[in-house]
Residue frames as a rotation matrix with the C-alpha (Angstrom) as fourth column:
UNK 1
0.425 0.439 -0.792 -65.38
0.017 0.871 0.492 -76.58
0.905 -0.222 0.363 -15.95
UNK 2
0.403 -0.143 0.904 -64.88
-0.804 -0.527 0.275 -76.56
0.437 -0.838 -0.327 -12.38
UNK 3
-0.717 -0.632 -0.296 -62.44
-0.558 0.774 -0.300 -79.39
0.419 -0.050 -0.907 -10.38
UNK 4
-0.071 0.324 -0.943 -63.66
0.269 0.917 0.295 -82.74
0.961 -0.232 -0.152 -9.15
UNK 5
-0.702 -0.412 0.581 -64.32
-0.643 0.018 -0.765 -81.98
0.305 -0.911 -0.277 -5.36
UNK 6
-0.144 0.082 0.986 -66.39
-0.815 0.555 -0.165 -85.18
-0.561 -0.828 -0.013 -4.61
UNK 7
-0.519 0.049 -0.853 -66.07
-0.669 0.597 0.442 -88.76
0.531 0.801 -0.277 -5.70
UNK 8
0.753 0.629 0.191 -69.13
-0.611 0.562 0.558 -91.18
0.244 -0.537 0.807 -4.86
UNK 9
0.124 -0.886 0.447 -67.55
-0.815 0.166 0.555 -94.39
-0.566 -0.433 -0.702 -3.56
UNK 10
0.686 0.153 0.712 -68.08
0.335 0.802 -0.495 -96.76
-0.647 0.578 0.498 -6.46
UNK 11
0.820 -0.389 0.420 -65.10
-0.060 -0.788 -0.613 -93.95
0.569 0.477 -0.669 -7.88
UNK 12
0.383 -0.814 0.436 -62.59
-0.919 -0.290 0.265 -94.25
-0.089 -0.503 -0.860 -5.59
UNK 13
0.463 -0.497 -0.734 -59.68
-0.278 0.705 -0.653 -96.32
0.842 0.506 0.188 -5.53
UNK 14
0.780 -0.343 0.523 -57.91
-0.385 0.397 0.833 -98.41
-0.493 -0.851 0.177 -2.52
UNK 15
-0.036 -0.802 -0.596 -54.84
-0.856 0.333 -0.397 -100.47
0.516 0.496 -0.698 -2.31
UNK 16
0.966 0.255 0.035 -55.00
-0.257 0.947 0.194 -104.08
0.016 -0.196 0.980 -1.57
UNK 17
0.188 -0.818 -0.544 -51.65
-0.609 0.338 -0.718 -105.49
0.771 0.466 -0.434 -0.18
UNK 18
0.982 0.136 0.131 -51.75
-0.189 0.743 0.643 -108.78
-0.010 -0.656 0.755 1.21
UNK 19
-0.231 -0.971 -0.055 -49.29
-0.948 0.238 -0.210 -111.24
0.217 0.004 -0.976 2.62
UNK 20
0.635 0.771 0.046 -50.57
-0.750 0.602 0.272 -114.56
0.182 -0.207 0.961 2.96
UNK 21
-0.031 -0.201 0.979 -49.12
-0.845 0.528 0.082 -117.52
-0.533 -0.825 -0.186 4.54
UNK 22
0.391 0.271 -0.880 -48.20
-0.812 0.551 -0.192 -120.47
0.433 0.790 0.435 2.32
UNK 23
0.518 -0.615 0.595 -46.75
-0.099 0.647 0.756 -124.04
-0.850 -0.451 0.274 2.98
UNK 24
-0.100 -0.961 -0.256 -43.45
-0.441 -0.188 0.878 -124.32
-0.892 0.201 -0.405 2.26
UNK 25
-0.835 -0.536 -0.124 -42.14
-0.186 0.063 0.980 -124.91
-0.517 0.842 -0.153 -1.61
UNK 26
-0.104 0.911 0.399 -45.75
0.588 0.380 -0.714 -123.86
-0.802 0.160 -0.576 -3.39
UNK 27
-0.363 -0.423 -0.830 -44.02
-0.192 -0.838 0.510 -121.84
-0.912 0.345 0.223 -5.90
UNK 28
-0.979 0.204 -0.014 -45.46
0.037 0.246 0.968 -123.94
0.201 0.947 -0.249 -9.05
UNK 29
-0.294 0.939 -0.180 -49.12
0.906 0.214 -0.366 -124.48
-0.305 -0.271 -0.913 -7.07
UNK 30
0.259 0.356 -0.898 -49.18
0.211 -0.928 -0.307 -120.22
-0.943 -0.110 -0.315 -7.11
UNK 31
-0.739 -0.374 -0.561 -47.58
-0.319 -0.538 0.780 -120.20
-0.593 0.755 0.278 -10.49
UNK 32
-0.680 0.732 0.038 -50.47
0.475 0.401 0.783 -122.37
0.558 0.551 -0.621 -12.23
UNK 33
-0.057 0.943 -0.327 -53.09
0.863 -0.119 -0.492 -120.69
-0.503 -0.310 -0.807 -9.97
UNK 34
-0.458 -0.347 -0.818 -51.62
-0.139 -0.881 0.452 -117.13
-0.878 0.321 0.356 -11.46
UNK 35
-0.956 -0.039 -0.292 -52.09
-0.294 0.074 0.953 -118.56
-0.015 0.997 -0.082 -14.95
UNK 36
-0.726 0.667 -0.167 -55.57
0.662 0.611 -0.434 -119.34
-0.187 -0.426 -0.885 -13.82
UNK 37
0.000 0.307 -0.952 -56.50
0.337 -0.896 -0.289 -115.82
-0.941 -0.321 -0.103 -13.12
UNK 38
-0.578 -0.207 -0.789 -55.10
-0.638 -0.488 0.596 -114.92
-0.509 0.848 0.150 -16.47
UNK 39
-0.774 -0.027 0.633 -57.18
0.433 0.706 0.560 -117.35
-0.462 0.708 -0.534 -18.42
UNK 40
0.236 0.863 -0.447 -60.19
0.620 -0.488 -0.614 -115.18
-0.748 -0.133 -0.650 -18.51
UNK 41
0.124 -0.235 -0.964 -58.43
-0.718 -0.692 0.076 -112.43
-0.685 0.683 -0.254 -20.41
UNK 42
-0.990 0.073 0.119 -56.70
0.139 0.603 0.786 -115.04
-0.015 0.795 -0.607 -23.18
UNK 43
-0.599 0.753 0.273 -60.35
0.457 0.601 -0.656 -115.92
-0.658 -0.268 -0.704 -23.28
UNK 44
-0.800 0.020 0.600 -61.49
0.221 -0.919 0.326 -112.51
0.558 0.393 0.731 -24.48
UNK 45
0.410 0.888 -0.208 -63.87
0.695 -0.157 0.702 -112.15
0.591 -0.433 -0.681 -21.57
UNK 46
-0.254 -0.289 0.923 -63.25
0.273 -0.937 -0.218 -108.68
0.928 0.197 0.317 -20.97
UNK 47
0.597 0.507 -0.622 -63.94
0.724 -0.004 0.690 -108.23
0.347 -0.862 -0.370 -16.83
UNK 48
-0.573 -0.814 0.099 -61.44
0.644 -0.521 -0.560 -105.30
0.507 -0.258 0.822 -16.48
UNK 49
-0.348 0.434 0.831 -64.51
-0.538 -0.818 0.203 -102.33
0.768 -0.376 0.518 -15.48
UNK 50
0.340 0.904 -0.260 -65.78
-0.202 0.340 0.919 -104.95
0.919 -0.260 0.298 -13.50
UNK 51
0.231 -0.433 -0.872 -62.74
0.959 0.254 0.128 -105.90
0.166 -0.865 0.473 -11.28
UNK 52
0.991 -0.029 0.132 -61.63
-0.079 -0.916 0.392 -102.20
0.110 -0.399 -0.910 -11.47
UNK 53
0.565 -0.735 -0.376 -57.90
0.583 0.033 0.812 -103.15
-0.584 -0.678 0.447 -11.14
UNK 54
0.828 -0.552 -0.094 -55.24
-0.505 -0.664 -0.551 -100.52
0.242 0.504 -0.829 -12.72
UNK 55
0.425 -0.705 -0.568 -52.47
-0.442 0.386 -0.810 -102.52
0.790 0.595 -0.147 -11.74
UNK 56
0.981 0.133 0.141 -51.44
-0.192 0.579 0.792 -105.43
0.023 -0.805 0.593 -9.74
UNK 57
-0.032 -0.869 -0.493 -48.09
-0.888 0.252 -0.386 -107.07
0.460 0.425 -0.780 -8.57
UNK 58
0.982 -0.059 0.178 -47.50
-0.076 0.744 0.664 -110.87
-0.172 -0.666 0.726 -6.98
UNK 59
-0.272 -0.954 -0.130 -44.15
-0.733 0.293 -0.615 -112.25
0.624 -0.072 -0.778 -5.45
UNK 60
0.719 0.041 -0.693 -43.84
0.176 0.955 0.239 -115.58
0.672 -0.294 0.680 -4.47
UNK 61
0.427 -0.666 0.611 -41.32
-0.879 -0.464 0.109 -115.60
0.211 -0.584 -0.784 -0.94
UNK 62
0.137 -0.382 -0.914 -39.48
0.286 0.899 -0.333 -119.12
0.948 -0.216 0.233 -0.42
UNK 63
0.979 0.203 0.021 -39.41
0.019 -0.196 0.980 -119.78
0.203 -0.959 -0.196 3.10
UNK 64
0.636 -0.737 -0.230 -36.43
0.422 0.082 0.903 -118.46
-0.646 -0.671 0.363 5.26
UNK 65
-0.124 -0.245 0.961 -35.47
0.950 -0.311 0.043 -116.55
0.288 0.918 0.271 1.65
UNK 66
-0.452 0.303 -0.839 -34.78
0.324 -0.820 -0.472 -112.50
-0.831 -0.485 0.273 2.26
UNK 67
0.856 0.516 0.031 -37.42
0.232 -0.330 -0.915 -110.57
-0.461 0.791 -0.403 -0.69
UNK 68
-0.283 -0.841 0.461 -34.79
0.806 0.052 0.589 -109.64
-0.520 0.539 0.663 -3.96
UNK 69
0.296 -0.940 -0.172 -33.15
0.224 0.243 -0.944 -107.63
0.929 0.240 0.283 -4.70
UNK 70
0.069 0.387 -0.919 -32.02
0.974 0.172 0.146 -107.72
0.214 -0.906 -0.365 -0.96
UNK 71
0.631 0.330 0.702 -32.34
0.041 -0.918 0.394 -104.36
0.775 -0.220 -0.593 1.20
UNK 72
-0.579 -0.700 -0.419 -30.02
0.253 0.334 -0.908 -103.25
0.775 -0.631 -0.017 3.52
UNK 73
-0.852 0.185 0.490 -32.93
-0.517 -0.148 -0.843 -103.21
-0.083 -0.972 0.222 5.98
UNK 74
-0.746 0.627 0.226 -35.56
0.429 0.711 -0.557 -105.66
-0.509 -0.318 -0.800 7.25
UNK 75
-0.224 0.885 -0.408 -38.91
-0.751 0.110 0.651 -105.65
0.621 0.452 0.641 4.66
UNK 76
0.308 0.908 0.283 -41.55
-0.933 0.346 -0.095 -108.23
-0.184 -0.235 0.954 4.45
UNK 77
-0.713 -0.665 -0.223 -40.11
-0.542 0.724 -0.427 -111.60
0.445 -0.183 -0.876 5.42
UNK 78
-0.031 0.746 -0.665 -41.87
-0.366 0.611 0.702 -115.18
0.930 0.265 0.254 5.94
UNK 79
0.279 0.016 0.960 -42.51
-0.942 0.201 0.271 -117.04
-0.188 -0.980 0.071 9.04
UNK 80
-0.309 -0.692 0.652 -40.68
-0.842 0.518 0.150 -119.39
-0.441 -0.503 -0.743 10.28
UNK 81
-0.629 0.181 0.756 -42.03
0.107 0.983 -0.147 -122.62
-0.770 -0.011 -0.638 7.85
UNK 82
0.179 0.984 -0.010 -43.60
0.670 -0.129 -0.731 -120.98
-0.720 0.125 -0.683 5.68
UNK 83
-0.647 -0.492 0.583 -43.83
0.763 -0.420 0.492 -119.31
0.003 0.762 0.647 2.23
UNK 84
-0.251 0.726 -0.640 -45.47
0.464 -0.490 -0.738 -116.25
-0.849 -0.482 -0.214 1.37
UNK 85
-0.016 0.117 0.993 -47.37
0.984 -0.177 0.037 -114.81
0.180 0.977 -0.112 -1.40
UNK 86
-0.446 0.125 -0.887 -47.41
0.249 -0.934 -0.256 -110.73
-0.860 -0.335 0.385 -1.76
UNK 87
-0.310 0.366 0.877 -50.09
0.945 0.021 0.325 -109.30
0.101 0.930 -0.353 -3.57
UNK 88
-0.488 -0.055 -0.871 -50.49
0.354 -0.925 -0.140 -105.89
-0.797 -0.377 0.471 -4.19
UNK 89
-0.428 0.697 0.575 -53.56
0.895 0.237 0.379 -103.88
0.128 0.677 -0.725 -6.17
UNK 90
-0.818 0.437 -0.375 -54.97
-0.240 -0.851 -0.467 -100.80
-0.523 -0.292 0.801 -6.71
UNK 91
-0.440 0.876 0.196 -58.66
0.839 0.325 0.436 -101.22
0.319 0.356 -0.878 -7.65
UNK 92
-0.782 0.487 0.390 -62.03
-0.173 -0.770 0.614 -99.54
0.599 0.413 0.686 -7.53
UNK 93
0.297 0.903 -0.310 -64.53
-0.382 0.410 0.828 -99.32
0.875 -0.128 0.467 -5.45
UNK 94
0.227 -0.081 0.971 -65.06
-0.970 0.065 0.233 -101.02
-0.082 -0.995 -0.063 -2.35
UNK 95
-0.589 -0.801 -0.105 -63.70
-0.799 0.597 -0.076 -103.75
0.124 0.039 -0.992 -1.52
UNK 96
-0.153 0.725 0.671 -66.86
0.006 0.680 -0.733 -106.64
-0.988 -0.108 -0.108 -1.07
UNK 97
0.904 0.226 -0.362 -67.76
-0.339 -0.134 -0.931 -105.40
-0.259 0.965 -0.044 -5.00
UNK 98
0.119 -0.767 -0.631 -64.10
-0.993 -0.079 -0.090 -105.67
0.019 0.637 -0.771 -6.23
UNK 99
-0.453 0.146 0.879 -63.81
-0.782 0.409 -0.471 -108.89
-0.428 -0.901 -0.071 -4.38
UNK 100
-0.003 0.937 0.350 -66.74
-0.299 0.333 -0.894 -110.28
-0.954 -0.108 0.279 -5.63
UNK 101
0.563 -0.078 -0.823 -66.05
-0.826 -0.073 -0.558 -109.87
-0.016 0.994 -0.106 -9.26
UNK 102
-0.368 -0.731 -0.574 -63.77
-0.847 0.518 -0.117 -112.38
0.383 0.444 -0.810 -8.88
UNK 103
-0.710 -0.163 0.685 -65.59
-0.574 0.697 -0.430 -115.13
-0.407 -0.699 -0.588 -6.86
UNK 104
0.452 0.765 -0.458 -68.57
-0.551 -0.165 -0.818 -114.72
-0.701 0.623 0.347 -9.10
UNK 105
0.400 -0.254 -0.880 -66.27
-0.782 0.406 -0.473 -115.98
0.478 0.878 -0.037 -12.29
UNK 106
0.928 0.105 0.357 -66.05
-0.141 0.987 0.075 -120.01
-0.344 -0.120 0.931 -11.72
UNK 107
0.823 -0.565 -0.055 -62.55
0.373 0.612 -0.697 -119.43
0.428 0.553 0.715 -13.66
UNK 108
0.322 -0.165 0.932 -61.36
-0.585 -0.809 0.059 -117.12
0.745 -0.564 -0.357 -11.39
UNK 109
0.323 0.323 0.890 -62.52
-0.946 0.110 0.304 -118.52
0.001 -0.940 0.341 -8.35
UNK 110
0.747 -0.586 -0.314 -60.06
0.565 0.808 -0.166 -122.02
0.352 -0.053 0.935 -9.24
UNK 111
0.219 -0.798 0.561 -57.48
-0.310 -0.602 -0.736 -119.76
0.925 -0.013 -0.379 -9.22
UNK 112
0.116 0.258 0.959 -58.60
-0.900 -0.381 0.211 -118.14
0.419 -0.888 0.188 -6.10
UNK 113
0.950 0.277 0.141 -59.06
-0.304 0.736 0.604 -122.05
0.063 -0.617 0.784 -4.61
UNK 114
0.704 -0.641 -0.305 -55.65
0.416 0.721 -0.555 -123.15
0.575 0.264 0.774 -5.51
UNK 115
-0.404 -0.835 0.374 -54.16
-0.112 -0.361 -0.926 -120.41
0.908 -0.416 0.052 -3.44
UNK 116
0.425 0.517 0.743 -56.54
-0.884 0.062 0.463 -120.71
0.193 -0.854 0.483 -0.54
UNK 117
0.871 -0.233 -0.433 -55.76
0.142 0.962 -0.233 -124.67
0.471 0.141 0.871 -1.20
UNK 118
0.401 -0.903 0.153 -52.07
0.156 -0.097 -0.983 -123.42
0.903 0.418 0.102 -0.39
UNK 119
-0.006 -0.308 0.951 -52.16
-0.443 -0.852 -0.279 -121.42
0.897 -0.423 -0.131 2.27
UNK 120
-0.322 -0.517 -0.794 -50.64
0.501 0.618 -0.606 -122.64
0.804 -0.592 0.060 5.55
UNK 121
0.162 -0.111 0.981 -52.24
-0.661 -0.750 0.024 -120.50
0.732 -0.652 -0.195 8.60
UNK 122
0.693 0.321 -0.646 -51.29
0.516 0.404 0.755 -122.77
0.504 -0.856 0.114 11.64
UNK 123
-0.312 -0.400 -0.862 -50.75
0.949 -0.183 -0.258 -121.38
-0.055 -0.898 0.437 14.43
UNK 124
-0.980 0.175 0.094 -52.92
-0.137 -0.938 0.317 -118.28
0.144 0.298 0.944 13.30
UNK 125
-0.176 0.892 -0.416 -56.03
-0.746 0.155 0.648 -120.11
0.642 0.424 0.638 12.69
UNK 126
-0.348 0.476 0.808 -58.29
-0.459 0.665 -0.589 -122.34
-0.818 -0.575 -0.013 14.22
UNK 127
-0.964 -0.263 -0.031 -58.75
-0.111 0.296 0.949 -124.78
-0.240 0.918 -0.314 11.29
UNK 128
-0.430 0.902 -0.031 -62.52
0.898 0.425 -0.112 -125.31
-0.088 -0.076 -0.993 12.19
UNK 129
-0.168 0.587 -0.792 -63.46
0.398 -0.695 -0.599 -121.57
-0.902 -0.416 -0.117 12.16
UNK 130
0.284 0.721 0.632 -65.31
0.736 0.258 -0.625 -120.70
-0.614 0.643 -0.458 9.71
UNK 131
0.932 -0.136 -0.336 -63.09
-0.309 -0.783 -0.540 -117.88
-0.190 0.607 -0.772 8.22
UNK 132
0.194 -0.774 0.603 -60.31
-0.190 0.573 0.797 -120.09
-0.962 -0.269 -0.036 8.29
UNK 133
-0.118 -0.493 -0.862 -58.30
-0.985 -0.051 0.163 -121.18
-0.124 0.869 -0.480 4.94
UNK 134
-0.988 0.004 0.156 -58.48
-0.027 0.980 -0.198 -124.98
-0.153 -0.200 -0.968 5.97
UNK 135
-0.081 0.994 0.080 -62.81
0.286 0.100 -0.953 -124.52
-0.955 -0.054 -0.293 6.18
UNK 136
0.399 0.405 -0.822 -63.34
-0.726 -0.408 -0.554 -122.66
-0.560 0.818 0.131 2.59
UNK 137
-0.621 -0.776 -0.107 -61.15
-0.694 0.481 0.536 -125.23
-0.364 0.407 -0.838 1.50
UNK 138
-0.881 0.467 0.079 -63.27
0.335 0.733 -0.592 -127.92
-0.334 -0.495 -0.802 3.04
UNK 139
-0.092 0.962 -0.258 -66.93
0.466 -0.187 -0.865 -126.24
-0.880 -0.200 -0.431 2.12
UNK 140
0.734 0.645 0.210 -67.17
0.444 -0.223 -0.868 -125.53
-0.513 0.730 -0.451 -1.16
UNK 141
-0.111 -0.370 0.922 -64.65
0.994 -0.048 0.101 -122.82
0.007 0.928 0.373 -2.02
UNK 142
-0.909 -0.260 -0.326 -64.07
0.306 -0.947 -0.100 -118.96
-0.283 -0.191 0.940 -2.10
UNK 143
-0.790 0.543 0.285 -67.82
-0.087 -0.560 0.824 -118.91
0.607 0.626 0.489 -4.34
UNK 144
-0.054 0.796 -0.602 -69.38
0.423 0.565 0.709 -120.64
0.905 -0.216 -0.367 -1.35
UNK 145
0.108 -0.296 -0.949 -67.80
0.940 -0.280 0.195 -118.68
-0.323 -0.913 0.248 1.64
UNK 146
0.313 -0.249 0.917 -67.69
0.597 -0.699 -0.394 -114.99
0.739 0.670 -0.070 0.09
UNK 147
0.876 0.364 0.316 -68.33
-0.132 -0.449 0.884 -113.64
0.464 -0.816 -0.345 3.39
UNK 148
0.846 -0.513 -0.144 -65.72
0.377 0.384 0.843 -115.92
-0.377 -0.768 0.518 5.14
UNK 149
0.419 -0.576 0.702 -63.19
0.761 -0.199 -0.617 -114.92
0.495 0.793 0.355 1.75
UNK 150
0.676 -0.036 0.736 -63.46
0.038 -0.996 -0.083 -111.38
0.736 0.084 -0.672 2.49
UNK 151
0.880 -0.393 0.269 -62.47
-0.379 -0.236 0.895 -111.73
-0.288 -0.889 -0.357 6.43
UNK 152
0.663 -0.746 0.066 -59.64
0.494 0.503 0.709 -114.10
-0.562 -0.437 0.702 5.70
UNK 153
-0.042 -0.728 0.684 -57.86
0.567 -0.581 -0.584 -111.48
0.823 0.363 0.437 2.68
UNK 154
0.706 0.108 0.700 -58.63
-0.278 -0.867 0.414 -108.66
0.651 -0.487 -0.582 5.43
UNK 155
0.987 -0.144 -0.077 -56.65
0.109 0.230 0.967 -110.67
-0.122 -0.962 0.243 7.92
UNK 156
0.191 -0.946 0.262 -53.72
0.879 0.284 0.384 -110.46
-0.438 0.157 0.885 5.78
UNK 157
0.674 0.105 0.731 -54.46
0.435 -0.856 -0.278 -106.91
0.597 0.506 -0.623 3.94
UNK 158
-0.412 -0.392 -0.823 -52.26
0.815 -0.562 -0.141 -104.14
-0.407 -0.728 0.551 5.18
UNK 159
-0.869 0.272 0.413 -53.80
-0.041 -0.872 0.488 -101.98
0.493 0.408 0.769 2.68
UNK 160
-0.633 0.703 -0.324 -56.97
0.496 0.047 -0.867 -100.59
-0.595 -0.709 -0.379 4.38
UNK 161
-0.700 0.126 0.703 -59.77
0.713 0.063 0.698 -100.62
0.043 0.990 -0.134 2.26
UNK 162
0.565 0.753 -0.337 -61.47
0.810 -0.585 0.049 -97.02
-0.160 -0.301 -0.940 3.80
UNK 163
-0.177 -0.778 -0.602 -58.18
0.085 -0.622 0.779 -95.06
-0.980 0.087 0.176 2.85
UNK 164
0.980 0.155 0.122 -58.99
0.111 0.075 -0.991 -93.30
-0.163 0.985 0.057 -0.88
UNK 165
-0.292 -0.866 0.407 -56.51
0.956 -0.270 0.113 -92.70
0.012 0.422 0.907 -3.04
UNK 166
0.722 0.621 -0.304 -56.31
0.521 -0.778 -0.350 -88.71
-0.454 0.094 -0.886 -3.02
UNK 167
0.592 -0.598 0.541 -54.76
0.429 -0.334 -0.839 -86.13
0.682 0.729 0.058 -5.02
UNK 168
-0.255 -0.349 0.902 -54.59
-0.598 -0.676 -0.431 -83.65
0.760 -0.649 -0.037 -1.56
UNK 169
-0.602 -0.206 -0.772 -54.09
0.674 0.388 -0.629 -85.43
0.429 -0.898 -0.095 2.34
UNK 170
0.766 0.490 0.417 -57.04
-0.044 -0.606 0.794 -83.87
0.642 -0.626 -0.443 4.46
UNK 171
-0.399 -0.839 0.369 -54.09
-0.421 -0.190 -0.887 -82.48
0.815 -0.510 -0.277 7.52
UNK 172
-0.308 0.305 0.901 -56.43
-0.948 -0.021 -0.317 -83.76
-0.077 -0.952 0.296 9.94
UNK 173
0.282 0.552 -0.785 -56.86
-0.612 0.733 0.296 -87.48
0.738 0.397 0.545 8.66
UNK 174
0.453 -0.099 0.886 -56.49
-0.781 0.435 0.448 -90.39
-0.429 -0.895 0.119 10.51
UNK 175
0.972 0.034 -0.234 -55.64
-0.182 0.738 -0.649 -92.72
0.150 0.674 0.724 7.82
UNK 176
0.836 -0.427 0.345 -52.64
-0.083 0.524 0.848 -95.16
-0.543 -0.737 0.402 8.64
UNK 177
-0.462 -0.875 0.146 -50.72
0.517 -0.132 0.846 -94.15
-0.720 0.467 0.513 5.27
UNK 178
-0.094 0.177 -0.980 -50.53
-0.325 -0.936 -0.138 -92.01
-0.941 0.306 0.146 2.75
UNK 179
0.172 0.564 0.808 -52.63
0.792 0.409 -0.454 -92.96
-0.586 0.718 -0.376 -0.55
UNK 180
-0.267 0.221 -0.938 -51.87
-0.101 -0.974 -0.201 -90.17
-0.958 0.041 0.283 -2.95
UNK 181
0.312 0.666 0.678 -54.16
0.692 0.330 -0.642 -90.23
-0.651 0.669 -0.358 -6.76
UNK 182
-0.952 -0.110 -0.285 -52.97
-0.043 -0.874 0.483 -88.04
-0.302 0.472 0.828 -9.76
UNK 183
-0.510 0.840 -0.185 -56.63
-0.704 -0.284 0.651 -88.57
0.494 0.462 0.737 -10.93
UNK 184
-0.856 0.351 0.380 -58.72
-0.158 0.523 -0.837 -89.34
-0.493 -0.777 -0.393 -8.47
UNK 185
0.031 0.999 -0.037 -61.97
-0.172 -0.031 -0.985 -90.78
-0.985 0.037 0.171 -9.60
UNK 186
-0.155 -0.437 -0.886 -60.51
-0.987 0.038 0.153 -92.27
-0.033 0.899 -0.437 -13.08
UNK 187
0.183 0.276 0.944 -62.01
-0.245 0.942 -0.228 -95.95
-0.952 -0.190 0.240 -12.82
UNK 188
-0.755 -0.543 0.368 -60.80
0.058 0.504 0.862 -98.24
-0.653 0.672 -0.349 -15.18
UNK 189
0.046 0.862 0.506 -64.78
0.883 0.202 -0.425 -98.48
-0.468 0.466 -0.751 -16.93
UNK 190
0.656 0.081 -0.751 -64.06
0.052 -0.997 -0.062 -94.52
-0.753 0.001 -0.658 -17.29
UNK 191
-0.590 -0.775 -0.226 -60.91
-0.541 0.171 0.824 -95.26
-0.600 0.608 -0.520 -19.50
UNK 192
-0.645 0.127 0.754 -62.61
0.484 0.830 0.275 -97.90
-0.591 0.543 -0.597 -21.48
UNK 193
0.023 0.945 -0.325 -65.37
0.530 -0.287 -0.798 -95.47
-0.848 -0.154 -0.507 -22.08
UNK 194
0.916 0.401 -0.015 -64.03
0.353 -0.823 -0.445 -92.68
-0.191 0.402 -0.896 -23.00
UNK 195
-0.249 -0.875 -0.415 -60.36
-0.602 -0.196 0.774 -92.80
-0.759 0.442 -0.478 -24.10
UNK 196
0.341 0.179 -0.923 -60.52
-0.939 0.026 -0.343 -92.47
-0.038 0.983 0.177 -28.16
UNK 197
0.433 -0.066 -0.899 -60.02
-0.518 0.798 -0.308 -96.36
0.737 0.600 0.311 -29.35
UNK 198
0.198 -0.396 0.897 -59.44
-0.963 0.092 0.253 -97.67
-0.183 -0.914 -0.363 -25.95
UNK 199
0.672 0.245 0.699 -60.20
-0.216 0.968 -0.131 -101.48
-0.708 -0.063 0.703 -27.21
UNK 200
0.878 -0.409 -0.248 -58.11
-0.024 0.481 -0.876 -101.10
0.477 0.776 0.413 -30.26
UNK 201
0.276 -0.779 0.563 -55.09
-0.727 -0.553 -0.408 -99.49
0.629 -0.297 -0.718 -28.12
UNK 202
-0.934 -0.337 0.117 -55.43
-0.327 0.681 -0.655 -102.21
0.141 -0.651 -0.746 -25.02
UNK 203
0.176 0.821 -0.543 -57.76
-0.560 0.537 0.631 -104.83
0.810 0.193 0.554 -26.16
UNK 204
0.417 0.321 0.850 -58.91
-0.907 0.213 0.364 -107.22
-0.064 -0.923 0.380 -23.70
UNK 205
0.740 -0.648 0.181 -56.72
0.671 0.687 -0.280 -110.37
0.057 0.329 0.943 -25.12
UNK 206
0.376 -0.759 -0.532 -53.54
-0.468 -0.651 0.598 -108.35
-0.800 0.024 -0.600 -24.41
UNK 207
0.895 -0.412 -0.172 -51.36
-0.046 0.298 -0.954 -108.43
0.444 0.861 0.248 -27.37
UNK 208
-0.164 -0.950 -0.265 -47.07
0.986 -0.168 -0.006 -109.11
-0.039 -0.263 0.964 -27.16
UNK 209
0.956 0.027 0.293 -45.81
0.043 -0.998 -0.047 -105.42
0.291 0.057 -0.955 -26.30
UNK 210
0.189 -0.981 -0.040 -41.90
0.735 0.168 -0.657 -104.78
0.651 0.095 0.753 -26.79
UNK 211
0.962 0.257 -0.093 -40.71
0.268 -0.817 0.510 -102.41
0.055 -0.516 -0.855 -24.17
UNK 212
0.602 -0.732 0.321 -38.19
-0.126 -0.483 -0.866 -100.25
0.789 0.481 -0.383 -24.27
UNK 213
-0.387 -0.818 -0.425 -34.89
0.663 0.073 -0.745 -100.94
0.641 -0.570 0.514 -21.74
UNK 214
0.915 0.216 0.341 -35.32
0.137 -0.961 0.242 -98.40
0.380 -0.174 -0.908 -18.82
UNK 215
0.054 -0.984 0.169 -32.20
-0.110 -0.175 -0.978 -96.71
0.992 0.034 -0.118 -18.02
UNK 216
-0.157 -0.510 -0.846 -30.42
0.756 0.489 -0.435 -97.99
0.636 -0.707 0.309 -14.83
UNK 217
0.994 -0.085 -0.069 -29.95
-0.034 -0.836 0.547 -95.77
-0.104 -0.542 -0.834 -11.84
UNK 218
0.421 -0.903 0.087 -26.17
-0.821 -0.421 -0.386 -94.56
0.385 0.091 -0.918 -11.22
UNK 219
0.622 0.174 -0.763 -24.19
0.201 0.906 0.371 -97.03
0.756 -0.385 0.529 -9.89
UNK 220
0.859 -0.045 0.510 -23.80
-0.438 -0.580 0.687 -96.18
0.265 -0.813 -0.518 -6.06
């Protein structure tokens, strides 16, 4: 069998890592909107091939707070009044499809309002423009503004959602970081497919899982 050398782009994977602007002490608003997102799964409504994600993280930032544990150099740090959510994702696909999946589900897309609902852009935003957090608010909602959605995660995205993940760096790319894939072209629908008892192994209701300790690093 001969290697993978092209993956269409409904195959490829991106990274999604926002920072979004919050007003100040919204740390329960983003924790119930979280538990939002998750209700689907509890649910057993199985939307994993559909969103494509392999694995996500969120961090709530308290304004004028440095990110934990601290670093002995400057990270990703809030503005002046302001909390900040960090969300980070690798997914499938492009980004309008991935996206979508989620505005599309009505339980979702509360979530999705409750952080929009949150988010604090003055002095970024014109509250009247129409890609604005303050307007989707005001007009329906992330299921009514997809369009406007999209622009306002992009505004916060550093991940850039034309960078694949690859196994090998073309030397001549332009791409603004390095994405690297041990299996490129492995979409979550691909797992579900076609790894032997995928549903019994990691059903869509996750089950408790006990994990083992990992061992410390040295101490320095």
């Amino acid at each position: 069998m001969d290697p993978i050398k092209s993956i269409p782009a409904a195959e490829e994977q991106h990274m999604l890592l926002l920072f979004l602007p919050l007003k100040k002490k919204t740390n329960e608003t983003v924790a119930k909107a979280v538990a939002t997102l998750n209700a689907e799964a509890k649910a057993g409504n199985d939307l994993r091939a559909a969103t494509g994600v392999h694995y996500f993280m969120i961090y709530h930032l308290a304004d004028g707070q440095k990110p934990l544990p601290a670093l002995p150099v400057t990270s990703f740090q809030t503005m002046p009044g302001k909390d900040m959510l960090v969300v980070l994702s690798i997914y499938d696909a492009d980004f309008a499809p991935y996206i979508a999946s989620f505005v599309t589900n009505p339980v979702i897309a509360f979530g999705l309002n409750a952080i929009v609902n949150a988010m604090d852009e003055t002095g970024i935003m014109d509250p009247e423009d129409p890609r604005s957090a303050a307007y989707i608010k005001d007009n329906g909602g992330v299921a009514a503004n997809p369009d406007a959605f999209n622009c306002l995660l992009m505004r916060y995205n550093f991940g850039d959602p034309t960078v694949p993940a690859a196994a090998k760096i073309p030397a001549n790319s332009n791409y603004k970081y390095v994405l690297g894939a041990t299996f490129p072209g492995l979409t979550v629908g691909k797992i579900l497919q076609n790894y032997p008892n995928a549903e019994a192994l990691w059903p869509s209701t996750a089950v408790d899982i006990q994990y083992e300790p990992s061992t410390p690093p040295p101490t320095c």
